[in-house]
C-alpha positions as CSV (number, residue, x, y, z in Angstrom):
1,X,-48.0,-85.6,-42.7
2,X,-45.3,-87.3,-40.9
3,X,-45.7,-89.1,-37.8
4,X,-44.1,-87.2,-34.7
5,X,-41.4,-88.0,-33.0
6,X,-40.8,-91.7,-34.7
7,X,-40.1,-94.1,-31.9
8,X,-40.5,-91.7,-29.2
9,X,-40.3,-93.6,-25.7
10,X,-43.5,-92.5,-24.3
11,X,-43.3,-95.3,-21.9
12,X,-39.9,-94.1,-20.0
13,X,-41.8,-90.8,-19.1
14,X,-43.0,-90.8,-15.2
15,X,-45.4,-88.8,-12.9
16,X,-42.9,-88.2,-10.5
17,X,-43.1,-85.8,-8.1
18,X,-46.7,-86.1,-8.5
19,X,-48.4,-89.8,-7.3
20,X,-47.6,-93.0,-9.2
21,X,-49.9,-96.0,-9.2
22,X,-50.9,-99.4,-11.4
23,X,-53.8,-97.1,-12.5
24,X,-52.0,-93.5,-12.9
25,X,-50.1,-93.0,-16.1
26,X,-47.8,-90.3,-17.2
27,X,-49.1,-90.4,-21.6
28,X,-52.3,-91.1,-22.9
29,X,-54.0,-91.8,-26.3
30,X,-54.5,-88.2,-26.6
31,X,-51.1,-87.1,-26.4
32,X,-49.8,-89.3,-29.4
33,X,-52.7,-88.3,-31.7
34,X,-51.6,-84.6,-30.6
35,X,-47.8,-85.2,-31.7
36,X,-49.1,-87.4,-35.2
37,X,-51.2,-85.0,-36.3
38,X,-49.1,-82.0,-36.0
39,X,-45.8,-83.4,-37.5
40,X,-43.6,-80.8,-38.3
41,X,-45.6,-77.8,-37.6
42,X,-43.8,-78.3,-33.9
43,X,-40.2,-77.2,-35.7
44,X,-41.9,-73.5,-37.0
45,X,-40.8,-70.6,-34.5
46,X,-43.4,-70.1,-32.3
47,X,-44.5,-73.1,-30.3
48,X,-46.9,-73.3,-27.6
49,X,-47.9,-76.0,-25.4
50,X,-50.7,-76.0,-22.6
51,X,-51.8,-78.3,-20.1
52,X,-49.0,-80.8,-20.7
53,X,-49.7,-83.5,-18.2
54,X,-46.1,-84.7,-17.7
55,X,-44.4,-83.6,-20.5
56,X,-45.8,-86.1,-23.3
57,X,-46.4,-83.1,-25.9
58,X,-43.4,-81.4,-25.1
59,X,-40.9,-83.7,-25.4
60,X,-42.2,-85.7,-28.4
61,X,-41.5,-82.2,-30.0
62,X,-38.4,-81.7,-28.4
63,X,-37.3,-85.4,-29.7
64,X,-38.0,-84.1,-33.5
65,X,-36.0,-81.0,-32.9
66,X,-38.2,-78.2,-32.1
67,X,-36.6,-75.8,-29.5
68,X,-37.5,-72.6,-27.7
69,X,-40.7,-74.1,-26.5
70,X,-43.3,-71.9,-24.3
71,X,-44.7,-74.0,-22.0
72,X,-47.9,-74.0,-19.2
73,X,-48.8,-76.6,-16.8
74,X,-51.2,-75.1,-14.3
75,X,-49.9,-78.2,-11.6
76,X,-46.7,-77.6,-10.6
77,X,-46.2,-81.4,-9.5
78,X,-46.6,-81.1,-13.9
79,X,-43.6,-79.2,-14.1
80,X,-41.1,-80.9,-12.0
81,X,-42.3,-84.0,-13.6
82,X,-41.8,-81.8,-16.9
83,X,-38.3,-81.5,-16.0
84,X,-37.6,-84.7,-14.6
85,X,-38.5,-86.5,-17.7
86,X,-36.5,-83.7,-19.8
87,X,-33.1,-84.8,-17.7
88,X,-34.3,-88.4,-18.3
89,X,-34.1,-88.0,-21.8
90,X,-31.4,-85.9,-22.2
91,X,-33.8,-83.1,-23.5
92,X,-33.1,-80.1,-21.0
93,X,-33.1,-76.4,-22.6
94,X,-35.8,-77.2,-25.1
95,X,-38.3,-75.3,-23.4
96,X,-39.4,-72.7,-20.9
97,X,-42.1,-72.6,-18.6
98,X,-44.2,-69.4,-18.6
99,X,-47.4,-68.0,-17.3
100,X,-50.6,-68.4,-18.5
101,X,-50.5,-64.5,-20.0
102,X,-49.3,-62.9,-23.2
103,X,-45.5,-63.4,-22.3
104,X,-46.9,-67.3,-22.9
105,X,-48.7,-66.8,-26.4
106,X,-47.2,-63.5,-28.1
107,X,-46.4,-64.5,-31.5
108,X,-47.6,-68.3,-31.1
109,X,-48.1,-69.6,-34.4
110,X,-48.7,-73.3,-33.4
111,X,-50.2,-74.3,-30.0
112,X,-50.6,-77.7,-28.5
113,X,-53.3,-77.7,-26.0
114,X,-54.6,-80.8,-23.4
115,X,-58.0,-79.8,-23.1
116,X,-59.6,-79.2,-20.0
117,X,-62.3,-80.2,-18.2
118,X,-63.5,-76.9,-17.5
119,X,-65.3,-74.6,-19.8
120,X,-64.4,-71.7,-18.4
121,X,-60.5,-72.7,-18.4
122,X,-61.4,-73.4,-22.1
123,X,-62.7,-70.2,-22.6
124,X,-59.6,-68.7,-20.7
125,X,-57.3,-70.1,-22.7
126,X,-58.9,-69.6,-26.1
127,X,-59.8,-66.0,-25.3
128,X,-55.9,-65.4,-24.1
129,X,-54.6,-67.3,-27.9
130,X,-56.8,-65.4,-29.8
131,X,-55.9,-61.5,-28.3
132,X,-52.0,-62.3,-28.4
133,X,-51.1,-65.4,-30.3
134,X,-50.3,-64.4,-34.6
135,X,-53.1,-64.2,-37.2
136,X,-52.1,-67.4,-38.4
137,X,-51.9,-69.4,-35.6
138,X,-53.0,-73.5,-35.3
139,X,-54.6,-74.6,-32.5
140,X,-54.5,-78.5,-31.8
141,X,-56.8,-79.4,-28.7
142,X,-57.2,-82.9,-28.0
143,X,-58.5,-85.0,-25.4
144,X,-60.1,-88.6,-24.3
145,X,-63.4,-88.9,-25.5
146,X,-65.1,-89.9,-22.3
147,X,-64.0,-86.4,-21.1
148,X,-64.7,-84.1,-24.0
149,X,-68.5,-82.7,-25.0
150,X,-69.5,-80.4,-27.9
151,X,-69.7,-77.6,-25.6
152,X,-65.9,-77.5,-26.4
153,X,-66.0,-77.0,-29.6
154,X,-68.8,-74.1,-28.8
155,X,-66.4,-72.6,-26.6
156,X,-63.3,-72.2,-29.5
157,X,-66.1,-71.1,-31.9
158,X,-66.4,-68.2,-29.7
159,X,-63.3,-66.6,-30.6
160,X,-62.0,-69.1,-34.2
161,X,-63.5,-68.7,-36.9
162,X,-62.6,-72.6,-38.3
163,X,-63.0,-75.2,-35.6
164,X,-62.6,-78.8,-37.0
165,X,-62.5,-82.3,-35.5
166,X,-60.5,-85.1,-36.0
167,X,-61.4,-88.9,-36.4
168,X,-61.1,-90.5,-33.3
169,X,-58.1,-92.7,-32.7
170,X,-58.2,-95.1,-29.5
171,X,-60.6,-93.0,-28.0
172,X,-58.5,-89.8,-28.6
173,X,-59.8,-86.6,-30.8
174,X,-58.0,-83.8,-32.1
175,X,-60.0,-80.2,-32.1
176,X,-58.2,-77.8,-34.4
177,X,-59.2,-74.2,-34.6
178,X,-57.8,-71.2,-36.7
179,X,-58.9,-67.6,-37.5
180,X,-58.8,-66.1,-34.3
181,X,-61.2,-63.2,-33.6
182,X,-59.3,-60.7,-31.0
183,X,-61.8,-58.2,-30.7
184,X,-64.7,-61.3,-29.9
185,X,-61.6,-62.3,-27.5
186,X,-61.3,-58.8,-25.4
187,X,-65.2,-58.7,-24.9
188,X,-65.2,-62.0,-23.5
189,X,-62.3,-61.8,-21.3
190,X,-63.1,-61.5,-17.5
191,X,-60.9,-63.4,-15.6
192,X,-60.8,-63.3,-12.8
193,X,-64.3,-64.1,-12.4
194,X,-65.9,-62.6,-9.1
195,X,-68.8,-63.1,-7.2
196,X,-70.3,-62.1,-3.6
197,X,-70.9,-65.2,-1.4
198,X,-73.8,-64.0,0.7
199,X,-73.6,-67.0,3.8
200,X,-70.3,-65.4,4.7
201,X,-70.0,-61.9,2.9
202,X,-66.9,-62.7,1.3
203,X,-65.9,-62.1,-2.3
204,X,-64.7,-65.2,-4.6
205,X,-62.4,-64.8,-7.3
206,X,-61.5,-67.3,-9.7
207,X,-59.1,-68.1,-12.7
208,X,-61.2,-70.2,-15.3
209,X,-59.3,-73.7,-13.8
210,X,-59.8,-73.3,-10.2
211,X,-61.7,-75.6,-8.6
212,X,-65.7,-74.9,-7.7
213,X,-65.1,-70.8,-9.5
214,X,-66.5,-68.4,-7.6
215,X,-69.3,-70.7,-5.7
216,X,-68.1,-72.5,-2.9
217,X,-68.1,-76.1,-3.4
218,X,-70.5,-78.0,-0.7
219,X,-67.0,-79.4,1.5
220,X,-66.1,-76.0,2.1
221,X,-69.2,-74.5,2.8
222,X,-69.6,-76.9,5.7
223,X,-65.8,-76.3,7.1
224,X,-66.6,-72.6,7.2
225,X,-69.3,-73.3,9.2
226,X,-67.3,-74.4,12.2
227,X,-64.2,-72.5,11.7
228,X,-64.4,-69.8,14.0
229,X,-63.9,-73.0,16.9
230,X,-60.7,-73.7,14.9
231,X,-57.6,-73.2,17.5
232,X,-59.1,-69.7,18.2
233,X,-56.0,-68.6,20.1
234,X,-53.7,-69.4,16.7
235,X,-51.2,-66.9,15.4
236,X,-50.4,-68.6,11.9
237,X,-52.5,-71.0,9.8
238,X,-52.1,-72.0,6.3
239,X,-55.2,-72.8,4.2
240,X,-53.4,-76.3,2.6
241,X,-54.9,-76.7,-1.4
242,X,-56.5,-73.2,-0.7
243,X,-58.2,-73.0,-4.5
244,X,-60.0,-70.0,-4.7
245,X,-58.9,-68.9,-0.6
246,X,-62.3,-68.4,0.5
247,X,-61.0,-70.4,3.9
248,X,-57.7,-68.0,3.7
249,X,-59.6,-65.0,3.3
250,X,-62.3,-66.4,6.0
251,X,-59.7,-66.8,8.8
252,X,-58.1,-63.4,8.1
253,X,-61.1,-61.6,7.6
254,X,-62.7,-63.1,11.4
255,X,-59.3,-62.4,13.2
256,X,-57.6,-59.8,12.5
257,X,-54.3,-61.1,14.6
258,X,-54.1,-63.6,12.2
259,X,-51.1,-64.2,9.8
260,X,-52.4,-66.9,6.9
261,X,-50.8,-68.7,4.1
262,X,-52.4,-69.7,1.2
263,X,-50.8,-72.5,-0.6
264,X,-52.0,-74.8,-3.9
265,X,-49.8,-76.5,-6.8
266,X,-52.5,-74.9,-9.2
267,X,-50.9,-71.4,-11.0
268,X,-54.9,-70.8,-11.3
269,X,-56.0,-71.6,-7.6
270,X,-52.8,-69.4,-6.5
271,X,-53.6,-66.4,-8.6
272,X,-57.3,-66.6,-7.5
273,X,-56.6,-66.9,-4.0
274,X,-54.7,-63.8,-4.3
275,X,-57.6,-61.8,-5.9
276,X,-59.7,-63.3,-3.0
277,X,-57.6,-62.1,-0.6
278,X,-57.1,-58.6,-2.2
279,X,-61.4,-58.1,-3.1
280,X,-61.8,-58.7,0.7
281,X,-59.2,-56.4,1.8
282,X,-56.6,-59.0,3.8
283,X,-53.9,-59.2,1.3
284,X,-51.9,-57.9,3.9
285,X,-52.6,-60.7,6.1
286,X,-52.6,-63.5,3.1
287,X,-49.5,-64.8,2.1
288,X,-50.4,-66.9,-1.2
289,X,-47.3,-69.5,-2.3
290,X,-47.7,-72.0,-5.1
291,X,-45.9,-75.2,-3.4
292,X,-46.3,-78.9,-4.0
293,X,-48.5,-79.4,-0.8
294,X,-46.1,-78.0,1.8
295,X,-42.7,-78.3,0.7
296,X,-41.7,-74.5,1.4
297,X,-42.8,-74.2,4.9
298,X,-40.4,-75.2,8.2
299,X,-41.1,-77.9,10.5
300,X,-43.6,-77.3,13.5
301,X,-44.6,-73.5,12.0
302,X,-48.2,-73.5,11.9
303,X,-50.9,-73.3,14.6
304,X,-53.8,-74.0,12.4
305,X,-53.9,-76.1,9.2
306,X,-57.1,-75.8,7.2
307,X,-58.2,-78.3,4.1
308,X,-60.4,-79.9,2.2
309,X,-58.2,-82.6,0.3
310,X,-59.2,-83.8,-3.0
311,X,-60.0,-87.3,-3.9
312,X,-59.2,-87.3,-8.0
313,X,-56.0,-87.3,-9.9
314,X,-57.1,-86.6,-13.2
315,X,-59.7,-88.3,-14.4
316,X,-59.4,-91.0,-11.6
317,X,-60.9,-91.7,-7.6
318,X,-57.6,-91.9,-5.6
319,X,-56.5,-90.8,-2.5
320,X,-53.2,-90.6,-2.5
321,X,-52.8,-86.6,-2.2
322,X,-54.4,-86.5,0.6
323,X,-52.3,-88.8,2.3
324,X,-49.2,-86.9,1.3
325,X,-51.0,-83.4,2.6
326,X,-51.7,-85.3,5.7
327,X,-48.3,-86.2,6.3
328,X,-47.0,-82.2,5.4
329,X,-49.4,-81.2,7.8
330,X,-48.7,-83.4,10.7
331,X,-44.8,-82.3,10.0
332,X,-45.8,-78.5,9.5
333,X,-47.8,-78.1,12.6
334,X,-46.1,-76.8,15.9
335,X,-47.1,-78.9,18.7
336,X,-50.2,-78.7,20.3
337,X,-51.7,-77.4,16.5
338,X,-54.4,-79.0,14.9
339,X,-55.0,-80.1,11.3
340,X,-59.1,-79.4,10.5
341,X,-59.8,-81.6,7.5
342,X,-63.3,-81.6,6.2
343,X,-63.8,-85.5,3.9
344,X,-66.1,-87.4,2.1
345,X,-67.6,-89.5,5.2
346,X,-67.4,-92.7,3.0
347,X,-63.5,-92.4,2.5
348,X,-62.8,-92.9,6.4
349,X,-60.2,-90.8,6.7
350,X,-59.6,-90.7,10.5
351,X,-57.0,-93.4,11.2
352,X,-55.1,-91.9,8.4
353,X,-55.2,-88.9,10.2
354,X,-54.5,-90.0,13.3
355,X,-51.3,-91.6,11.9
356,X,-50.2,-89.1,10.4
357,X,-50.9,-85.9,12.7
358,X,-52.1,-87.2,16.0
359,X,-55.2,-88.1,18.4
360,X,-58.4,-86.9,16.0
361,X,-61.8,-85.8,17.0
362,X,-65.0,-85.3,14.9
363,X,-66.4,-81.9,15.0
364,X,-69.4,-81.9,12.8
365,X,-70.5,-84.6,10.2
366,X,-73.6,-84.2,7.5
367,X,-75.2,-86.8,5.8
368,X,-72.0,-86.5,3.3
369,X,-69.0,-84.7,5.1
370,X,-67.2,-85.2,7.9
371,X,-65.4,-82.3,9.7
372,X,-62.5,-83.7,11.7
373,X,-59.2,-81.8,14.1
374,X,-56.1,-83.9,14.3
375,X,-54.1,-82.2,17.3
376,X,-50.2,-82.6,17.1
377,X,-49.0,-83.5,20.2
């Protein structure tokens, strides 16, 4: 087979908007086993890609002439880069992003999938391919060794009949499954996934990618615990990287005055936060926006700002987004607001809130978490 997209400059593609660091890169390994191995299966009609990082897998194919891509990136700091690298290279109109739903895989015949950490977004995906995507259709999955396990190749066996894997090539390998089963796909397809939290009495719904499903990661848990002393005379809060919107729904469901957004740059955290929100019976009171931290929201418009930032990119320990969500929240809040952040005690977040927000007290700390209010002055 030939090799994709001869020449193509992998190394002009960027992160941008998303953080860019000595350590962060926009291609990997696995991206250019992806494009050698399917050669010119990427020019047939019928072209899906998933989980495209920055735009690696879709542009290689662009570059070798395939067109009328379908695209999903669950981040949407993915897509802007996406398209930022497309105007780089001149390579603008060669896709369309889309949904993760059957408007995104109807008549696939070849997709190109990153694969992700998750099972269950595994599972997700492979279940969604196999009810919409053609008889026919080529899956290529690939991934960095240190971050794929059998149980991924368990997961496509599910639902494909052939599931084969490639050699590995600088510590990349290829899945590739065909022979998709649809009616082994409908039985297994129950997203979104719900459960009853029984500390607080909420429901949790959650897309196969977002963060913690429906149990509620050990950060959280220990936020809620303290939130009904969060600015209890606010009017508007906004639950920053709400994932599943267990804090959203939390607030809303406690006070019923309470006008919340939701926000998150994850298509999968945003669409569970709205089943959240609806299974507790506040979608009324919930607005749910998928924003790259808090771009979309005025200056000094919140009361209340609610988060538990994370501390990966990727694969790797860095803090820069929570840095950035510090500084949207310190310009977001209306004065006299307060930002509650619950963090990982050993990243010392406090002067950086301080900086960025205002004059920061501690309001609980565990032997691992530390629950901090930043009040905007």
């Amino acid at each position: 087979m030939s090799s994709a997209a001869p020449g193509f400059p992998y190394e002009r593609l960027r992160r941008r908007p998303d953080v860019e660091a000595p350590n962060l890169f926009a291609s990997d390994a696995a991206d250019r086993l992806l494009a050698d191995l399917t050669g010119d299966a990427v020019l047939e009609p019928g072209l899906v890609v998933i989980g495209d990082a920055y735009g690696a897998l879709t542009l290689a194919a662009a570059a070798r002439g395939a067109h009328g891509i379908r695209v999903h990136q669950d981040a949407l700091t993915g897509e802007r880069a996406l398209d930022a690298n497309a105007a780089e290279l001149g390579l603008e109109g060669t896709y369309e992003h889309r949904p993760l739903d059957d408007s995104l895989l109807r008549g696939a015949r070849t997709v190109l999938l990153r694969l992700p950490r998750s099972l269950d977004a595994l599972a997700e995906i492979a279940t969604l391919i196999a009810e919409h995507a053609r008889a026919d259709v080529v899956v290529y999955a690939g991934g960095m060794l240190k971050h794929m396990t059998t149980a991924m190749n368990a997961v496509l066996a599910e639902v494909f009949g052939d599931v084969t894997a490639s050699l590995a090539r600088q510590k990349a390998r290829v899945l590739t499954a065909r022979e998709p089963h649809p009616a082994a796909a409908t039985v297994l397809d129950r997203w979104p996934e719900r459960s009853l939290d029984a500390d607080t009495g909420l429901w949790v719904c959650a897309h196969g990618a977002a963060f913690a499903g429906t149990t509620v990661d050990i950060g959280t848990r220990f936020l809620l615990s303290v939130l009904d002393d969060a600015v209890p005379d606010a009017r508007t809060a906004i639950d920053l990287g709400c994932g599943t919107g267990l804090l959203a729904a939390a607030l809303a469901a406690s006070r019923p005055d309470l006008r919340v957004i939701a926000t998150d740059q994850s298509a999968a955290a945003v669409a569970s936060a709205a089943a959240t929100a609806a299974a507790n019976g506040v979608a009324d009171r919930v607005t749910v926006v998928r924003d790259d931290g808090l771009a979309a929201q005025p200056d000094a418009s919140a009361d209340l700002i609610v988060l538990n930032p994370p501390f990966h990119i990727g694969g790797a320990v860095h803090t820069g987004i929570a840095h950035r969500l510090f500084a949207d929240a310190g310009r977001v809040l209306a004065p006299g607001g307060e930002l509650w952040t619950v963090w990982n005690s050993h990243l010392g977040y406090r002067p950086a809130l301080e900086r960025a927000v205002g004059p920061t007290r501690q309001i609980a700390r565990n032997p691992k978490f530390t629950v901090t209010a930043s009040h905007r002055r």
